[in-house]
C-alpha positions as CSV (number, residue, x, y, z in Angstrom):
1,X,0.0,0.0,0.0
2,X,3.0,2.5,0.9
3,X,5.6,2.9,-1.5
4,X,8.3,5.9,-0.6
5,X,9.3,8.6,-3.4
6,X,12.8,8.6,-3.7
7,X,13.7,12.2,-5.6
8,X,15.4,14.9,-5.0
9,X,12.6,16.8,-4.0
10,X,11.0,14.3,-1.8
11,X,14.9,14.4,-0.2
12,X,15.1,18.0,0.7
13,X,11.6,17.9,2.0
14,X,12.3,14.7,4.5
15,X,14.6,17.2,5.7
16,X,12.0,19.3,6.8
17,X,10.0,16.3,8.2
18,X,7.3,16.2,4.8
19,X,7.5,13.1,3.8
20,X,6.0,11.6,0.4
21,X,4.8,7.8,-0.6
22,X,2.4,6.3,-3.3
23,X,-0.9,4.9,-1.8
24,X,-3.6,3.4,-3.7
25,X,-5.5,5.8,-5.5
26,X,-8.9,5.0,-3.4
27,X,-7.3,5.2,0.1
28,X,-8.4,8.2,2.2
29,X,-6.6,10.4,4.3
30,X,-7.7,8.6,7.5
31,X,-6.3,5.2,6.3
32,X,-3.0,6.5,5.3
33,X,-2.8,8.3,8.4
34,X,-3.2,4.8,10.5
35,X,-0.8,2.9,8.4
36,X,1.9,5.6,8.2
37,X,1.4,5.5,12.2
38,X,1.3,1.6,12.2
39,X,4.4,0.9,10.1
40,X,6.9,3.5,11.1
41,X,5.4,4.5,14.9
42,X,5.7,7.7,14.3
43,X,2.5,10.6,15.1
44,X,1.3,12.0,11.6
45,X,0.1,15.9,11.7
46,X,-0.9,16.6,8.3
47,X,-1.8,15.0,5.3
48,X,-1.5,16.6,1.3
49,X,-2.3,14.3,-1.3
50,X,-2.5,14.7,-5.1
51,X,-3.9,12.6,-8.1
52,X,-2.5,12.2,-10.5
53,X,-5.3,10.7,-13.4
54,X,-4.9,7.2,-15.6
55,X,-3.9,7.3,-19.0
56,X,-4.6,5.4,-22.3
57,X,-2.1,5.4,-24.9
58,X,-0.7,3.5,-28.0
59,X,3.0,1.7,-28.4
60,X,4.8,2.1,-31.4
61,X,2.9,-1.2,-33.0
62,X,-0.2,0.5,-32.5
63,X,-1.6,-1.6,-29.2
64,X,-3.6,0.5,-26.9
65,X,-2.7,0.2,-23.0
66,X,-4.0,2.0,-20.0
67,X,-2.2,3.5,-16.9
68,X,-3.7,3.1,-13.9
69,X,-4.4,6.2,-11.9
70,X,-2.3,6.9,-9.1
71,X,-2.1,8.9,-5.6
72,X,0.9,10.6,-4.1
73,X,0.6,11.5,-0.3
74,X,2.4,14.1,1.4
75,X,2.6,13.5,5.3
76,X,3.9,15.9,7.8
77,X,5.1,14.1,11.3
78,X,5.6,15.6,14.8
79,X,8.4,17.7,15.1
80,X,11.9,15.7,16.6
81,X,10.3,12.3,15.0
82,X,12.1,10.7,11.8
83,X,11.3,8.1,9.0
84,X,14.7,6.0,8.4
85,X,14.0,5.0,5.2
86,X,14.4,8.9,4.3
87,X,17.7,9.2,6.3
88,X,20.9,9.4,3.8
89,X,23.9,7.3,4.4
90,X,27.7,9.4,4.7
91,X,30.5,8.7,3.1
């Protein structure tokens, strides 16, 4: 259900304790809220999330496919608390 966003954006902004997964585009705020507090035990504050719509299209044979539409959640966590999977490693 929870799969991080690893750019450089999403980067800077774990810095400033926003951090950003893909969800399932029918989950509500509520549920992401619980699982984000279930997996990683940490107290969500806010929530943002964006849509981002399916798409059909056509390869270069001429085949039709369809994307499936997505959702990108922004969570905001209680200041002095930290998701690891965000933290970088240094050399």
């Amino acid at each position: 259900m929870l799969k991080p966003v690893f750019t450089e954006k999403s980067l800077k902004m774990a810095k400033q304790g926003k951090y950003t997964f893909w969800v399932d585009a029918k989950t509500d705020k509520i549920s992401i809220k619980a699982e984000i507090a279930r997996v990683f035990g940490v107290h969500v504050t806010d929530i943002n999330t964006i849509k981002k719509a399916g798409e059909a299209g056509r390869t270069a044979r001429g085949r039709k496919f369809n994307k499936l539409a997505s959702k990108k959640a922004v969570v905001m966590i209680k200041s002095g608390e930290k998701i690891d999977i965000y933290e970088e490693v240094k050399k």
